[in-house]
BAVO-317576 format. One record per residue (C-alpha): z, y, x. Coordinates in Angstrom, 1 decimal, padded with zeros to 4 digits. Example, Ala and Ser with C-alpha at 12.3 -4.5 7.8 and 13.67 -1.06 7.14 Angstrom:
      z      y      x
  007.8 -004.5  012.3
  007.1 -001.1  013.7
This chain:
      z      y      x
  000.0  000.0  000.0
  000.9  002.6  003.0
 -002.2  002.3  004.6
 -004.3  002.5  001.7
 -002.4  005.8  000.6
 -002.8  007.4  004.2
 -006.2  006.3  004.4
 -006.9  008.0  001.4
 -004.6  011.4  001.8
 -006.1  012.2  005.3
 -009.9  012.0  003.7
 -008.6  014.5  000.9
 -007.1  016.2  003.8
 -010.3  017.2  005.6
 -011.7  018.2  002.0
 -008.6  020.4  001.1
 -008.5  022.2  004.3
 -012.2  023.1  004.5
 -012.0  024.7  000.9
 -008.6  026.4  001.9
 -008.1  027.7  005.4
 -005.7  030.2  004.0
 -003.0  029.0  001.9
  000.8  029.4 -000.6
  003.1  030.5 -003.7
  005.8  032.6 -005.0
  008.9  031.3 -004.3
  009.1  028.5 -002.1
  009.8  025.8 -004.6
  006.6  024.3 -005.5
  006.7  022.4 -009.0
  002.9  021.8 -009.1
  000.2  022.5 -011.7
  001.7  020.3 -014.4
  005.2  021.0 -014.5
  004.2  024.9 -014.5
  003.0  024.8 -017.5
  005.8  022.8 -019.5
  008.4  025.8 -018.0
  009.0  023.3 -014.5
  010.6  020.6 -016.4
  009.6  017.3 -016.0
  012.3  015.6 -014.3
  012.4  013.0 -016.3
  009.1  012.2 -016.6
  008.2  012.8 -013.0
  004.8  010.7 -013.1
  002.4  011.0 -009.9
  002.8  014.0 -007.5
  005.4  015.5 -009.8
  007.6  012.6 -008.5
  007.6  013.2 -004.7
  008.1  017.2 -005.9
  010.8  016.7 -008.4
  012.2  013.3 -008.9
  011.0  010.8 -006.6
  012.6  008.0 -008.9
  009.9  009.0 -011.2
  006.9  007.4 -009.8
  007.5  004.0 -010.8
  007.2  005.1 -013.9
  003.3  004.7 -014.7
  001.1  001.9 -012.9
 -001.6  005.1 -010.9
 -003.1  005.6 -008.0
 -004.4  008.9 -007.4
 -005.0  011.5 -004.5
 -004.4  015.2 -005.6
 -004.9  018.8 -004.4
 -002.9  021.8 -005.4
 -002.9  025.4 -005.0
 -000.5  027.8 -006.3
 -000.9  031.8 -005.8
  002.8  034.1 -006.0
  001.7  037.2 -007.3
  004.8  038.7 -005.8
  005.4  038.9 -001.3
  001.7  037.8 -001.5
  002.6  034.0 -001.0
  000.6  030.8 -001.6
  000.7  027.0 -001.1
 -001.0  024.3 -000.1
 -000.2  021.0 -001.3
 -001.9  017.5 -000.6
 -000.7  014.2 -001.4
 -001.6  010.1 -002.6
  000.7  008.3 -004.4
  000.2  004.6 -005.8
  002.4  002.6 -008.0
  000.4 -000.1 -008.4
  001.9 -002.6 -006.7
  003.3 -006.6 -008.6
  006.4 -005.4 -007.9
  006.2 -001.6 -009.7
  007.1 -000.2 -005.9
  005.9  003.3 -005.8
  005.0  005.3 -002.5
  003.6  008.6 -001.9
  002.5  010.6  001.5
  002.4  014.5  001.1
  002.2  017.6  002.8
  002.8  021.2  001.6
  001.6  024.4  003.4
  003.4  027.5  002.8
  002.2  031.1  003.5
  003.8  034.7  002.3
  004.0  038.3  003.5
  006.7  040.2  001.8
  007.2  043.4  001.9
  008.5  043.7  005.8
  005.0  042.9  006.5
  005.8  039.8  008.9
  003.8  036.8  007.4
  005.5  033.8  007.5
  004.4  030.2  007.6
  005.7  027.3  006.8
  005.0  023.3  007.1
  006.5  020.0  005.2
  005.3  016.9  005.3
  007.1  013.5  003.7
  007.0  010.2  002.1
  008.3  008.9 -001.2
  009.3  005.2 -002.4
  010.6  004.3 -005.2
  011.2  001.1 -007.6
  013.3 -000.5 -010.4
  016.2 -002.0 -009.6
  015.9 -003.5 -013.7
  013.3 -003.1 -016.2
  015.1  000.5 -017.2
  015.9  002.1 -014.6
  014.6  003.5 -011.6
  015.3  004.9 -008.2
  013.6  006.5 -005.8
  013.9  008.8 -002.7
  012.1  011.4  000.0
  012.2  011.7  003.5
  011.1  015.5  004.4
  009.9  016.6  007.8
  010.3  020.9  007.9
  009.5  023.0  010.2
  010.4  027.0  009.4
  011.2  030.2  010.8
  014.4  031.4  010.7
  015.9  035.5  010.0
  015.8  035.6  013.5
  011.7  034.2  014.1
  012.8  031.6  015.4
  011.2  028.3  014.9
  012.7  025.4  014.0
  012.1  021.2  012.8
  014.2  019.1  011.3
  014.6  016.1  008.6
  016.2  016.2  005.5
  016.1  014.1  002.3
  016.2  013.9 -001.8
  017.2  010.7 -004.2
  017.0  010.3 -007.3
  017.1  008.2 -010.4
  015.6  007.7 -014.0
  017.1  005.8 -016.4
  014.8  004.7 -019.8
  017.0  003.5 -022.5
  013.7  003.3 -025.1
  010.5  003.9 -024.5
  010.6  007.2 -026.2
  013.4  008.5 -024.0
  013.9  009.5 -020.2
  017.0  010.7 -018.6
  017.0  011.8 -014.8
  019.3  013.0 -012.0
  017.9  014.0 -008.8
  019.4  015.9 -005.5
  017.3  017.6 -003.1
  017.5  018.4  000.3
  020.8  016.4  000.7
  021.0  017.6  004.6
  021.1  021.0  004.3
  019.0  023.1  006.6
  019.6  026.3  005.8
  016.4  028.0  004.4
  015.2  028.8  001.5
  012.1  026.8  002.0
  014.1  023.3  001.3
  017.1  024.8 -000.9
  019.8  022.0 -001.5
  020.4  021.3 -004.7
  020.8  019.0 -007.6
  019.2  018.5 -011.1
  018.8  016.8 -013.9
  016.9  016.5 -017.5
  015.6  014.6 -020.6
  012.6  013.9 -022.1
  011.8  013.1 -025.3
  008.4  011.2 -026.3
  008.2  011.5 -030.1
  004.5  009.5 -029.8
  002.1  008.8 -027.4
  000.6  012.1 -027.4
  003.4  014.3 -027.6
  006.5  015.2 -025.3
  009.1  017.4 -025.5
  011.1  018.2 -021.3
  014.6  020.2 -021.1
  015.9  020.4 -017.3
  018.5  022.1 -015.6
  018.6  022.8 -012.0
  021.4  024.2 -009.4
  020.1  025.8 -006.0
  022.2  026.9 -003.0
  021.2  030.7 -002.8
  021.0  031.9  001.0
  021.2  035.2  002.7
  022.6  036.9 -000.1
  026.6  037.8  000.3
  026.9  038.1 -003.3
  026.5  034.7 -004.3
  025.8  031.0 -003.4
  024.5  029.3 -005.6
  022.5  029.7 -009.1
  021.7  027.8 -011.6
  018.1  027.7 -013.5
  017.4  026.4 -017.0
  014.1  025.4 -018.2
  012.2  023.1 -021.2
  008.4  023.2 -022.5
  006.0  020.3 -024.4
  002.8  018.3 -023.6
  000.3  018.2 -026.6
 -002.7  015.7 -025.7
 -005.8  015.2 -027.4
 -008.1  011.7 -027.5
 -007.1  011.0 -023.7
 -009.2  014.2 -022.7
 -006.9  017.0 -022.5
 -003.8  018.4 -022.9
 -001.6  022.1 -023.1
  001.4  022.3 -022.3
  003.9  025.7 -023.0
  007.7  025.9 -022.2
  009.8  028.6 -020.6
  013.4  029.2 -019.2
  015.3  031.2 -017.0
  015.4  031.4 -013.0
  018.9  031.4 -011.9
  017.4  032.6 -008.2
  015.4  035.5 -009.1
  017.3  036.4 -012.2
  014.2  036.5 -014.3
  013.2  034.6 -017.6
  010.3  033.5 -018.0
  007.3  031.9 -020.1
  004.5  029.3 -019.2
  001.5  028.0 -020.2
 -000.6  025.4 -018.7
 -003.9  022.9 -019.7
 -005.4  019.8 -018.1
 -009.2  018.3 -018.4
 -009.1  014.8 -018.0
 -012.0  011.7 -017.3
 -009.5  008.8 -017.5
 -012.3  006.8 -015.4
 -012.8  010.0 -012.8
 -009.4  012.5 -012.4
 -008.3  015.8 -014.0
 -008.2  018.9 -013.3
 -005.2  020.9 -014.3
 -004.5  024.6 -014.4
 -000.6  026.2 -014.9
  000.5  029.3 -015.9
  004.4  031.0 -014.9
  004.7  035.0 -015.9
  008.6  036.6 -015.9
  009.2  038.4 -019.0
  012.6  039.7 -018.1
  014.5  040.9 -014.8
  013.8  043.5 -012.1
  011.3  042.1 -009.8
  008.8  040.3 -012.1
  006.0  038.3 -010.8
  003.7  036.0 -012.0
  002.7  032.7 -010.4
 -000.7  030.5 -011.3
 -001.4  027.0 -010.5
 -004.3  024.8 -010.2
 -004.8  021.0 -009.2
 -007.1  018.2 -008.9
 -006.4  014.7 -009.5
 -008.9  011.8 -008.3
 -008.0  008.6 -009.9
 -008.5  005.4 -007.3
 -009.2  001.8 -008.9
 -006.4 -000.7 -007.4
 -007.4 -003.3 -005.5
């Protein structure tokens, strides 16, 4: 399965980084395409790349294998990302694994751009039919206050637990050796999800961040929920909003996906605050190739 997944992440590697030579987002959490659109919660549900970016535990959850691409534009400090990745969970045994890597680029307003790199892998599988674990190892390597570079490890875990098939329950920390930047906050999370029928989905997450460099606080919390309406197995749009406990804004989303069940998708996510100081607005965009197992 490993080989086979890097095989197929460094060929969508070459192709990413010709069409992208300059690349990153708002923010440095990156909840991908999808989960932008639903308000960033998807915890629960964490199928494909959203696993490895928000609950590892989560890619065991759907028999894929697919190589994506994703780009995400900060309207605010200028940022962007890059993100690449091949996850497959369709192994006998329902063993997921994942290889990623996420660029990160932003000028604020100091004028010093900044640049950043992580690169991991994911595995994750059920320990009985119902529930799931799963877990990240993160390579980082950052600048510091001081412009100083640094590299280091850290990790996430995570779990999902399906009671019925029309309900998801997640827990998930991140960055669990804390390296103290922003670009890997530590922090833990959690959410449900709530499958009514097979084309409709309803996401409510809550998330706690360690806040750095500001005196005034340590930590925040951020609350967030949104819903997935497909249509015929060929699309879906997605809305949901919620409330960023780090940049004190609210905010609303909106997102849509095209989909060739044989071929891939393209999806396309929306985040624009509608309360606090400092608003910004953050867009999304990914492409998923689906890869026949073997």
């Amino acid at each position: 399965m490993v080989p086979r997944i890097l095989a197929s992440l460094l060929a969508f590697l070459l192709g990413g980084l010709a069409l992208n030579s300059d690349v990153r987002a708002d923010g440095t959490l990156f909840p991908g395409a999808r989960p932008l659109g639903s308000g960033g919660a998807m915890r629960a549900v964490a199928t494909g790349d959203a696993g490895p970016m928000l609950n590892p535990s989560g890619i065991s959850l759907m028999r894929a294998y697919a190589v994506e691409s994703g780009y995400q534009y900060g309207k605010t400090a200028g940022s962007q990302d890059m993100r690449l990745s091949a996850v497959d969970s369709t192994s006998g045994f329902n063993l997921g694994g994942a290889l990623y890597y996420t660029y990160h680029r932003e000028t604020p307003a100091d004028g010093v751009t900044r640049t950043n790199h992580l690169a991991g892998g994911s595995l994750s599988f059920p320990i009985v039919e119902k529930i799931f674990v799963g877990g990240n190892v993160k390579w980082v390597r950052f600048r510091d206050a001081a412009d100083a570079t640094h590299s280091a490890f850290t990790f996430d875990a995570g779990m999902t637990v399906r009671p019925i098939p029309q309900i998801s329950i997640a827990a998930v920390g991140y960055n669990l050796r804390d390296l103290g930047t922003p670009w890997t906050p530590r922090g833990a999370g959690g959410g449900v999800a709530f499958i009514p029928m097979p084309t409709l989905l309803f996401a409510f997450d809550t998330v706690w961040t360690k806040v750095y460099g500001d005196p005034t606080r340590d930590q925040a919390l951020q609350y967030m929920g949104g819903g997935e309406l497909s249509f015929a197995a060929s699309a879906a749009i997605r809305a949901g909003g919620g409330y960023d406990g780090v940049t004190r804004n609210g905010y609303a989303s909106g997102g849509l996906t095209w989909l060739s069940p044989e071929m891939g998708a393209i999806d396309f996510g929306l985040r624009q605050d509608v309360s606090g100081v400092e608003r910004t607005t953050i867009v999304g965009v990914s492409v998923r190739l689906f890869i026949p197992s073997m």
